[in-house]
C-alpha positions as CSV (number, residue, x, y, z in Angstrom):
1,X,-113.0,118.9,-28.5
2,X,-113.9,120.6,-31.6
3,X,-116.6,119.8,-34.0
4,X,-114.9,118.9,-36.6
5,X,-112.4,116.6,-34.3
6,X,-115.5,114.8,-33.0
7,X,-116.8,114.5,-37.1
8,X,-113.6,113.3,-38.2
9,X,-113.7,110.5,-35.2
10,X,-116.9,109.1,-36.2
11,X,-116.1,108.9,-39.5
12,X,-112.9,107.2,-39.3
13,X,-114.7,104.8,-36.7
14,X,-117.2,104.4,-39.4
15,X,-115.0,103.6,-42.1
16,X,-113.6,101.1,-39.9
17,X,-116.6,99.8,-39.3
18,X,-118.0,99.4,-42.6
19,X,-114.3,97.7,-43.7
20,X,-113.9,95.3,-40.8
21,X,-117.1,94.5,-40.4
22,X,-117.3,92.6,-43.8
23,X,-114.3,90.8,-43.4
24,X,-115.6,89.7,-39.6
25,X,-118.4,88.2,-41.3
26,X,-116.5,86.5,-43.9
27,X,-113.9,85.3,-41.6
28,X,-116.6,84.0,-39.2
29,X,-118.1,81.8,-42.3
30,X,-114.8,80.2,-42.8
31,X,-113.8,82.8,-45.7
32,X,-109.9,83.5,-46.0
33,X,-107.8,85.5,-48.2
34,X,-104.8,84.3,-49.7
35,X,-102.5,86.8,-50.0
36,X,-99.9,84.9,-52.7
37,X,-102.9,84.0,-55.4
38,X,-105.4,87.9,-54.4
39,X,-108.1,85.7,-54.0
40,X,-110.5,85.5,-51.5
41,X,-111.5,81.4,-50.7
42,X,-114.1,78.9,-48.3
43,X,-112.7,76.9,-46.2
44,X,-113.9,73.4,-44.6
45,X,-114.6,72.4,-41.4
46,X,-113.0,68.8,-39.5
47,X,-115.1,67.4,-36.8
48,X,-113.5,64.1,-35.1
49,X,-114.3,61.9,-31.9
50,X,-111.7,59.6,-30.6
51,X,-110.9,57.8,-27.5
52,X,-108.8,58.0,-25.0
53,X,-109.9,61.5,-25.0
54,X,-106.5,63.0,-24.3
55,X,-104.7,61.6,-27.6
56,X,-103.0,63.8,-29.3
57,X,-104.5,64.8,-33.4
58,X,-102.1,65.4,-35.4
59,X,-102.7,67.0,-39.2
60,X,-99.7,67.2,-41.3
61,X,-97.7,66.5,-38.6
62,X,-99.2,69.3,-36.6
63,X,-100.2,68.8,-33.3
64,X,-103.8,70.4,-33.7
65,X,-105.6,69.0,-30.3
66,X,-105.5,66.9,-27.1
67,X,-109.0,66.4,-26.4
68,X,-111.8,64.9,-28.0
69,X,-114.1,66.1,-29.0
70,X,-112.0,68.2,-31.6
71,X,-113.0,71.0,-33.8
72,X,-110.8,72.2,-36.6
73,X,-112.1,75.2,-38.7
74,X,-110.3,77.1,-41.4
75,X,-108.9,74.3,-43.5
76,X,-107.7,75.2,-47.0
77,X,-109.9,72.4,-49.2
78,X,-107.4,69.8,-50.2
79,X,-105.9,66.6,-48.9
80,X,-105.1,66.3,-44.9
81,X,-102.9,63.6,-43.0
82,X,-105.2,63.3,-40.3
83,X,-103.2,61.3,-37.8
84,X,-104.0,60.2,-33.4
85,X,-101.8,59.1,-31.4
86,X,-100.5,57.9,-27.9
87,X,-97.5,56.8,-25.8
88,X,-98.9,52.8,-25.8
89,X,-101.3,52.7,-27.9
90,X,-101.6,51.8,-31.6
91,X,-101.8,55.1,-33.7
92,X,-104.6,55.8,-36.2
93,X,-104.6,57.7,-39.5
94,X,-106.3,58.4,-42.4
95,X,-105.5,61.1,-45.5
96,X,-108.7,62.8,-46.0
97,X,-110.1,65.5,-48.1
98,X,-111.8,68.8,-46.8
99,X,-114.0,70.3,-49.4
100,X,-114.9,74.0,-49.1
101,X,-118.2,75.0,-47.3
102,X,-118.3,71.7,-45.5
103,X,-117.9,70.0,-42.2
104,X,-116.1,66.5,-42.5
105,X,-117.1,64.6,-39.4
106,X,-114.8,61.6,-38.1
107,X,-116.5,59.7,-35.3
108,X,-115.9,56.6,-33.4
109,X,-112.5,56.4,-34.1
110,X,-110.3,53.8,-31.2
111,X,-107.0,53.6,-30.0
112,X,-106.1,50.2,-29.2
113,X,-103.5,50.0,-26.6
114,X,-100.6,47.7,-27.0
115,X,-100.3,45.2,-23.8
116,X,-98.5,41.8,-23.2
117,X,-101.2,39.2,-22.6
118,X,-102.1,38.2,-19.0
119,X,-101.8,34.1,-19.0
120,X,-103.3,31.6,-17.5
121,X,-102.4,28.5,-17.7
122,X,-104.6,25.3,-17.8
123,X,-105.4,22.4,-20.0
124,X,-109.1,23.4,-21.4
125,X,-111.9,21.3,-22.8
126,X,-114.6,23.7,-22.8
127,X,-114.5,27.7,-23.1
128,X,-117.5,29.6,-22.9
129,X,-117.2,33.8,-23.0
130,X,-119.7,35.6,-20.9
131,X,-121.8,37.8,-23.1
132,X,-121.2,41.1,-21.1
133,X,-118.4,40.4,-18.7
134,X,-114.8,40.1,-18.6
135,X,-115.2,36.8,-17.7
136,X,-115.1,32.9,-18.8
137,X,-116.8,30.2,-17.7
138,X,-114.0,27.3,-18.5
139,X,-113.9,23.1,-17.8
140,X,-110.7,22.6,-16.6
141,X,-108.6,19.3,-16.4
142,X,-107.1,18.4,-13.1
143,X,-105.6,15.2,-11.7
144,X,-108.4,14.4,-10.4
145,X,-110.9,15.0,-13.1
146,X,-112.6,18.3,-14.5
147,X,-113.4,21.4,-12.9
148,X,-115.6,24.2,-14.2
149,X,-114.4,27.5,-13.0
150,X,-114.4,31.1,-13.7
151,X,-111.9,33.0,-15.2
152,X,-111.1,36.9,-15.3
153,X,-108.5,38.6,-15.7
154,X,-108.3,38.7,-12.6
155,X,-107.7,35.3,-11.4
156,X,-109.3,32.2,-11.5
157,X,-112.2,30.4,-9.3
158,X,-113.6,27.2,-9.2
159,X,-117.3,27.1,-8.7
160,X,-118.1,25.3,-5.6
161,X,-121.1,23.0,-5.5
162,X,-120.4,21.6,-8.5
163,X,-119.3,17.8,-9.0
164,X,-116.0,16.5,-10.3
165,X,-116.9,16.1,-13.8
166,X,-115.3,13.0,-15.8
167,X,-116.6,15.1,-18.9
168,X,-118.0,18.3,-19.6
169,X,-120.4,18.7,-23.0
170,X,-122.2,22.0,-22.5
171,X,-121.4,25.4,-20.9
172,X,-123.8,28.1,-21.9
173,X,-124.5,31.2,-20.9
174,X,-128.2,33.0,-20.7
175,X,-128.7,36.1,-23.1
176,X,-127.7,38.4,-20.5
177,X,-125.5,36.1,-19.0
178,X,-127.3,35.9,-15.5
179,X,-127.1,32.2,-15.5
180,X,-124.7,29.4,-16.9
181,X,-126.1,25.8,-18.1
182,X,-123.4,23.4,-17.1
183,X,-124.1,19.7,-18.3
184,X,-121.9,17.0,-18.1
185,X,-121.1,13.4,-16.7
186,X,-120.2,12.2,-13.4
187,X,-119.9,8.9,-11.4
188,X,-121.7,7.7,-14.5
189,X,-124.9,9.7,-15.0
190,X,-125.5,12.9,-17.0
191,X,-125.6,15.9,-14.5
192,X,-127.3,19.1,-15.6
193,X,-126.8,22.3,-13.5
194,X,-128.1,25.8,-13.6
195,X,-124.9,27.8,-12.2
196,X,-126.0,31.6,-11.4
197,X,-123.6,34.7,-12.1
198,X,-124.3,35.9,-8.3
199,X,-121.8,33.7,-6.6
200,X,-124.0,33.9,-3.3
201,X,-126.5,32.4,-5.2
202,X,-127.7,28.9,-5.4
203,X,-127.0,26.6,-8.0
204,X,-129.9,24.6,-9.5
205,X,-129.9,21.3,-10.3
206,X,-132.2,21.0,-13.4
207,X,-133.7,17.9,-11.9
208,X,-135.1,19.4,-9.1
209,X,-138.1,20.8,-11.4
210,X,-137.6,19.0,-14.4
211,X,-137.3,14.5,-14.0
212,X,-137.9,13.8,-17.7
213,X,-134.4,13.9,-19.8
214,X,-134.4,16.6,-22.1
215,X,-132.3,17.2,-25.6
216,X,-131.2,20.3,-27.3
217,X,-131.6,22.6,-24.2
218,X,-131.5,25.6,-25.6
219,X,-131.7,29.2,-23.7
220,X,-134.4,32.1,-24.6
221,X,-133.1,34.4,-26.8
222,X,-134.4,37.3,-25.4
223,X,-135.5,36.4,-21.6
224,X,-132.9,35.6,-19.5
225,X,-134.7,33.5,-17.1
226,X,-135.9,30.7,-19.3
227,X,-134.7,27.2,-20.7
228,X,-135.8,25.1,-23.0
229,X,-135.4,21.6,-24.5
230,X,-137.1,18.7,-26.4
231,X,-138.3,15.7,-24.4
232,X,-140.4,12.2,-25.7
233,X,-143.6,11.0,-23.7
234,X,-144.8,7.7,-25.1
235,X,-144.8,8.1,-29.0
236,X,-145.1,12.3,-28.6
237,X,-142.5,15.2,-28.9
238,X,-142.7,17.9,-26.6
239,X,-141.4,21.0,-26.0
240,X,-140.7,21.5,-22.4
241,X,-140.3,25.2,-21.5
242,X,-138.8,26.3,-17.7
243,X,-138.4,29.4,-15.6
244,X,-135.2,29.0,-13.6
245,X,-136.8,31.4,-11.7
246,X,-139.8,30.6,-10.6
247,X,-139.5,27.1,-11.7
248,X,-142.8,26.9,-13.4
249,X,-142.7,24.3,-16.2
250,X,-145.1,24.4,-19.6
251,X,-144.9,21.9,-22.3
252,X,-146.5,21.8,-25.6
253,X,-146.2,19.2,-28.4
254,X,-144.7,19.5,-31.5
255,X,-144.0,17.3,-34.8
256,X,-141.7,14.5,-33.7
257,X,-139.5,14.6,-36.8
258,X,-138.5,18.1,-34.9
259,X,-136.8,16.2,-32.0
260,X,-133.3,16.7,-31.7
261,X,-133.4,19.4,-34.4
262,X,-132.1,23.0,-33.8
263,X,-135.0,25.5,-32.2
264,X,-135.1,29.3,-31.3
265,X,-137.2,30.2,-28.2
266,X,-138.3,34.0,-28.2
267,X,-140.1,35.3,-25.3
268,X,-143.6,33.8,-25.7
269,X,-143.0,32.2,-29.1
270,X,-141.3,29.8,-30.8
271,X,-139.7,28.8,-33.9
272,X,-139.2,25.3,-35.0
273,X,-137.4,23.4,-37.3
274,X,-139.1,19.8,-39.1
275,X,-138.2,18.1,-42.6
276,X,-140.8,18.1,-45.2
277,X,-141.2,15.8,-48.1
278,X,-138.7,17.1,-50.0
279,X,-135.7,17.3,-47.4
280,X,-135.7,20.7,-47.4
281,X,-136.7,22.0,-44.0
282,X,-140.0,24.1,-43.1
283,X,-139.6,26.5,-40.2
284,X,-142.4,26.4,-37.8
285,X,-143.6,30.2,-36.5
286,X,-146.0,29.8,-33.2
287,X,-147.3,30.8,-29.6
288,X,-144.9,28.7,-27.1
289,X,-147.8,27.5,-25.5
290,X,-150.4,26.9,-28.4
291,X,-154.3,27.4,-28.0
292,X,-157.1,26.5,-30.8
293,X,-156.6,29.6,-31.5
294,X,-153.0,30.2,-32.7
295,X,-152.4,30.5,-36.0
296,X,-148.9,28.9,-37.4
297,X,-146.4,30.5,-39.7
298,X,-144.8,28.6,-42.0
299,X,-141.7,29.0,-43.8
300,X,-139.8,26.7,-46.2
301,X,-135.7,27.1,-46.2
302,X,-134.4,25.1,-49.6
303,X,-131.9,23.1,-46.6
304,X,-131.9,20.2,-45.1
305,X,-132.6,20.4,-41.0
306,X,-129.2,18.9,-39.6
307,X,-127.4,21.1,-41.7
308,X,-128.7,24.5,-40.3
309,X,-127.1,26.2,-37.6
310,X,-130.1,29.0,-36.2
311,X,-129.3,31.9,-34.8
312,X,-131.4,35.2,-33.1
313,X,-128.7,38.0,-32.8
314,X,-130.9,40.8,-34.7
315,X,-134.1,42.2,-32.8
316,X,-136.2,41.4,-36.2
317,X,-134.4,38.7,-37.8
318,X,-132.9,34.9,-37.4
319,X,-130.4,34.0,-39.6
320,X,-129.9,30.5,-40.8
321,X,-126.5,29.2,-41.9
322,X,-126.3,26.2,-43.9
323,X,-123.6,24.4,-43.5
324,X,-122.8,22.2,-46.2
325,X,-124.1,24.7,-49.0
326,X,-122.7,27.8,-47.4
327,X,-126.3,29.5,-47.9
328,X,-127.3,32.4,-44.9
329,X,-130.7,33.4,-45.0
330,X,-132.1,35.9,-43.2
331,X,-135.8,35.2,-41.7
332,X,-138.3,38.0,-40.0
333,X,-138.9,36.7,-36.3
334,X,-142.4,37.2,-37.0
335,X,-142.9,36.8,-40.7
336,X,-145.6,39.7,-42.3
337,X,-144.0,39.7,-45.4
338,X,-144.5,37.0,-48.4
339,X,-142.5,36.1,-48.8
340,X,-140.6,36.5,-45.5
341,X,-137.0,35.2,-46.5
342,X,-135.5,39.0,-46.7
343,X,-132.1,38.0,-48.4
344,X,-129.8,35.1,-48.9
345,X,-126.1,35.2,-49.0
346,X,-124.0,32.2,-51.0
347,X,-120.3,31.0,-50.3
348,X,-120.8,31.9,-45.8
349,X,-119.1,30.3,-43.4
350,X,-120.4,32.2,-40.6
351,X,-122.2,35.5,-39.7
352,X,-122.2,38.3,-37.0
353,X,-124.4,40.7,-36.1
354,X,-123.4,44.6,-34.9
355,X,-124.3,44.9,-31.7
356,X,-126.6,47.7,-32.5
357,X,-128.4,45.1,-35.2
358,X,-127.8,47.8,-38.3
359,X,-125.3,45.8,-39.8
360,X,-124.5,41.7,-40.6
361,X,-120.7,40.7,-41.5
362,X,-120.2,37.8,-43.1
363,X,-117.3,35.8,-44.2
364,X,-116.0,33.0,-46.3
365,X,-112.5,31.3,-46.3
366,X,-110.4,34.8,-47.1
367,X,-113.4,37.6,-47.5
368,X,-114.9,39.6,-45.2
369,X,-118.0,41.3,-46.1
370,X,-120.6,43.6,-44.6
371,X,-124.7,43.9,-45.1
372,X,-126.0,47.4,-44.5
373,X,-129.7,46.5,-43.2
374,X,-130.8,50.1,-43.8
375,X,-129.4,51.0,-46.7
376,X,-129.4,47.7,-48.2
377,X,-125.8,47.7,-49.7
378,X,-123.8,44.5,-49.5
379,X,-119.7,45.7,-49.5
380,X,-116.7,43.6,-49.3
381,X,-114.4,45.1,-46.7
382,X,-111.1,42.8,-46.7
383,X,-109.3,39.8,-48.1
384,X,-106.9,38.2,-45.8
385,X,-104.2,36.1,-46.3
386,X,-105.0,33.3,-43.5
387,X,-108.0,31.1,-43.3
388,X,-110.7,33.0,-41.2
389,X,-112.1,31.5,-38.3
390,X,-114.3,33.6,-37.0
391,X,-115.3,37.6,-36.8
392,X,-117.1,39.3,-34.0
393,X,-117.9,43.0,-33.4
394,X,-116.8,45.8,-31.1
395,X,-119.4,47.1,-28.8
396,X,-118.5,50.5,-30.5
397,X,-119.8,49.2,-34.0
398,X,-117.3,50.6,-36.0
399,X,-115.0,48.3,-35.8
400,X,-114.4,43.9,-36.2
401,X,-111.9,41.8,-34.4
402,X,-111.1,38.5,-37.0
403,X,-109.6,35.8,-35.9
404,X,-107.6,33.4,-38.0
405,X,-105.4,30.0,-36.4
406,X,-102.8,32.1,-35.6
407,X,-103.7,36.2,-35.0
408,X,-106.6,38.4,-34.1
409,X,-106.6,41.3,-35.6
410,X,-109.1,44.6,-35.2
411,X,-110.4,46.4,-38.4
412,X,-112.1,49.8,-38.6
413,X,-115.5,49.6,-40.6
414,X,-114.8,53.4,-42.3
415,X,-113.6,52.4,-45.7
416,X,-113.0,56.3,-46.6
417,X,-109.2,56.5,-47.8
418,X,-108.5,52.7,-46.3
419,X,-109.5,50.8,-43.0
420,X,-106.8,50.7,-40.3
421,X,-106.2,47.0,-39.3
422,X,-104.1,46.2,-36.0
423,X,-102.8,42.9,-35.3
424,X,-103.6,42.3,-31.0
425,X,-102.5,38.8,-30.9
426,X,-100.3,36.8,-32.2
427,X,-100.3,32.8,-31.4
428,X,-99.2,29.4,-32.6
429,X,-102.5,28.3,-32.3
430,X,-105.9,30.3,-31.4
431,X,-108.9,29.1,-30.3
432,X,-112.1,30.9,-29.3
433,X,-111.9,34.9,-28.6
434,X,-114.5,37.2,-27.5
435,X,-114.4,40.5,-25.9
436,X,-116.3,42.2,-22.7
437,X,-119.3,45.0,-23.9
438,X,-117.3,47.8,-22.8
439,X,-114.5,47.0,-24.5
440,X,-111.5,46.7,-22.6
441,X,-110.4,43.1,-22.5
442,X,-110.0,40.6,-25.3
443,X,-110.0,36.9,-24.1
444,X,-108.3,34.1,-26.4
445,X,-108.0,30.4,-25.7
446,X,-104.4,29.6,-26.5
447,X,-104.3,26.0,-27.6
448,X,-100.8,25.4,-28.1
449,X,-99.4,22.3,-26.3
450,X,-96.9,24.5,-24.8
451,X,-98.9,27.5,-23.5
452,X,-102.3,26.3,-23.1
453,X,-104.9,28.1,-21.6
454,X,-106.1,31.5,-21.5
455,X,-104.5,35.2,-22.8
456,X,-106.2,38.0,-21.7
457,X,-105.5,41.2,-24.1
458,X,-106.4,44.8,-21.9
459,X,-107.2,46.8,-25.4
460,X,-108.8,49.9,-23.7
C-alpha cells in the first residue's frame, strides 16, 4: 500500500474519531438530538423497584421492563404514565415528570394480588393477631363452652392443656410473640395461663410462681420473656415483675393511687401512671427495681389517668392517647429533654407507628394523617368517606392498610402525583385486622351473624 493510501486512512479514521467520539460522549451523558426542532437536549433518568419482581412496567403504554430493579435512561423531560402490572394482581400507576439531568427514583412500590378470602368459620369472643406470624390466637364458642385455639391460614388448632373456659377476658401476645397470656374463668375461679408459641412446649400456669392475684398484667415492651402486673399486700401497692423463663419474681412498691392504672414495662425500667392534685396525671420515670439510689423522672400529662391508653411502639418514644379529649402526646422513654413532652396532636382517635419507627399516622373520624419524626412535618394523607376504625402499617413502610365497619383498604404513602388506594376486603361488618411481617396474609375477623369468623386475604 502506498503512502499516501495509508495517510488518507488515518486521516479519515481520524476525522471519524474526532466526530463520533463527541457524540459517544454526549450520548453516554444522556444528550440526544432531535432531529424535527436541530437541537441538541439532556435527557432524565427513571429508576423504580417493585415487587413481584417479574411485573411488567409499562410507560406510555410501552412495555419498558419485566424485572425489577428497572433502569430507564434517555427520557425526553416531560410527563410519563408510569404504569406495573400483573395477570392477578392490582395494577399500580402514577404520571410522573422526568426533568433533564436527573435520575427520578421510584422505590417500594407493591402489587397487591387479588384473592378470594380463605374462611373460617366460628363464633368468636376474643381475637388476638400474632405480632409476626400468620397466625391468631382466637376464644372460640363451642357447645360445650370456650376454646382457645390457633388459627392460620392453614387450618385451625385447639391448644391442648388448656381448660374449658366459661369466659375468656385476656389473650395477649409477648412483643415478639414467643408467648400468649391467656386469662379467663372456669369452674368458677379466674385461670391465668402462660401458652408458648413452640407447641412442644409447656404451658405455665401463672400460679405456679406467682399465688398473689395480680391486675393489669401487662407484657414487657421490649423483652419477650417478662410479665408484669399490680398486686396489694396489706395497705401497699406493688409492682410484681416475672420471668416466664426462669421464673424469678421481683417486686417493688409503688404509689397506691397507681393500682389498676395503665403501666409500660421497658427492659429494666418502668413507667408509671398516678393522679396528682389536680386530676391530671404525672407519669412516673424509674429503675424497675428501685435502690436509694435511683433518681425518678417525673412527667405531668394535662389528662386524667383512666382516660389514657399508653403505648411503646417507637424505640424512643411512648405515646399517650387520651381518650375523652382526643389529645396524643408523644413522651421520650427516658426523658433528657425539658421539657420531655416532644409534640401533642388534638382531635386522635388512635395512632400507629411505621414499623421502622420514622413515621406516626394518626387518625380522627374521616382523616388520616402522617408525622415525619425526622423531618418534622405533619401531612394529611386522605379523607375517607366511612368512619375509620383503625390504621396499621405494612412491614414495607410505604404503605397503610385502613379499616373502616365495612372495607380494608391499602394506601401507598408516596403522595407525588396521588396515592394509589386498593380496596382488599369488602364485609358487612369488620372487626379486628392485622397482617403477618412479611406481608403476605391479611387476617380480618368477620363479625356478621351470617359469616362469622375469620377471612384470611393472601396479598403477596
Amino acid at each position: 500500500m502506498s503512502l499516501f493510501k495509508r495517510r488518507l486512512i488515518y486521516l479519515t479514521f481520524m476525522l471519524l474519531f474526532v466526530l463520533i467520539a463527541p457524540m459517544l460522549i454526549l450520548y453516554a451523558n444522556g444528550y440526544r438530538f432531535d432531529w424535527n426542532q436541530k437541537t441538541l437536549y439532556k435527557t432524565g433518568l427513571l429508576v423504580i423497584e417493585y415487587l413481584p419482581k417479574d411485573a411488567t412496567l409499562m410507560i406510555d403504554d410501552t412495555a419498558m421492563a419485566t424485572k425489577s430493579p428497572a433502569r430507564i435512561g434517555g427520557l425526553t423531560p416531560r410527563n410519563y404514565t408510569i404504569r406495573i402490572e400483573k395477570e392477578g394482581y392490582f395494577s399500580w400507576e402514577k404520571r410522573l415528570w422526568i426533568p433533564e439531568y436527573t435520575t427520578t427514583f421510584v422505590r417500594h412500590v407493591n402489587l397487591f394480588k387479588q384473592s378470594l378470602p380463605v374462611h373460617t368459620d366460628a363464633m368468636l369472643t376474643q381475637f388476638a393477631p400474632h405480632p409476626v406470624h400468620a397466625l391468631v390466637a382466637v376464644a372460640r364458642v363451642a357447645p360445650d363452652g370456650i376454646h382457645v385455639e390457633r388459627m392460620t391460614p392453614r387450618g385451625t388448632t385447639t391448644i391442648p392443656n388448656l381448660p374449658i373456659f366459661t369466659e375468656v377476658t385476656t389473650l395477649s401476645w409477648s412483643h415478639q410473640g414467643q408467648w400468649l397470656l391467656v386469662i379467663g374463668k372456669s369452674g368458677g375461679q379466674t385461670i391465668t395461663r402462660i401458652v408458648p408459641l413452640d407447641e412442644q412446649a409447656p404451658i405455665v400456669p401463672l400460679e405456679s410462681f406467682v399465688t398473689m392475684p395480680l391486675t393489669r398484667l401487662t407484657w414487657d415492651a421490649t423483652n419477650d420473656d417478662t410479665l408484669a402486673g399490680y398486686t396489694k399486700i396489706g395497705k401497699g401497692v406493688f409492682l410484681v415483675t416475672m420471668n416466664v423463663d426462669d421464673k424469678k419474681v421481683e417486686q417493688s412498691i409503688v404509689p397506691e393511687q397507681s393500682y389498676d392504672l395503665p403501666f409500660i414495662l421497658d427492659k429494666d425500667r418502668v413507667i408509671i401512671l398516678t393522679p396528682d392534685h389536680n386530676g391530671e396525671t404525672t407519669a412516673i420515670f424509674r429503675a424497675r427495681i428501685p435502690s436509694d439510689k435511683t433518681i425518678e423522672q417525673r412527667v405531668t400529662i394535662p389528662s386524667a389517668p383512666n382516660d389514657l391508653r399508653v403505648t411503646a411502639e417507637q424505640e424512643h418514644l411512648l405515646t399517650l392517647l387520651d381518650t375523652r379529649t382526643k389529645r396524643a402526646y408523644l413522651i421520650e422513654r427516658e426523658p433528657r429533654t425539658t421539657p420531655p413532652v416532644i409534640e401533642t396532636f388534638s382531635n386522635v382517635l388512635g395512632t400507629a407507628w411505621s414499623p421502622n419507627g420514622r413515621r406516626l399516622a394518626y387518625w380522627n373520624d374521616q382523616e388520616i394523617f402522617l408525622w415525619d419524626l425526622e423531618r418534622n412535618t405533619k401531612e394529611r394523607i386522605a379523607r375517607v368517606e366511612d368512619l375509620i376504625e383503625s390504621v396499621f402499617w405494612h412491614p414495607s413502610n410505604e404503605y397503610i392498610f385502613t379499616k373502616t365497619k365495612k372495607t380494608v383498604d391499602i394506601l401507598e404513602i408516596d403522595g407525588r402525583d396521588h396515592r394509589n388506594l386498593v380496596s382488599l376486603a369488602k364485609m358487612q361488618i369488620a372487626g379486628t385486622a392485622a397482617v403477618d411481617t412479611k406481608g403476605q396474609w391479611l387476617a380480618i375477623w368477620d363479625l356478621f351473624s351470617a359469616t362469622t369468623g375469620v377471612d384470611w386475604y393472601e396479598i403477596k
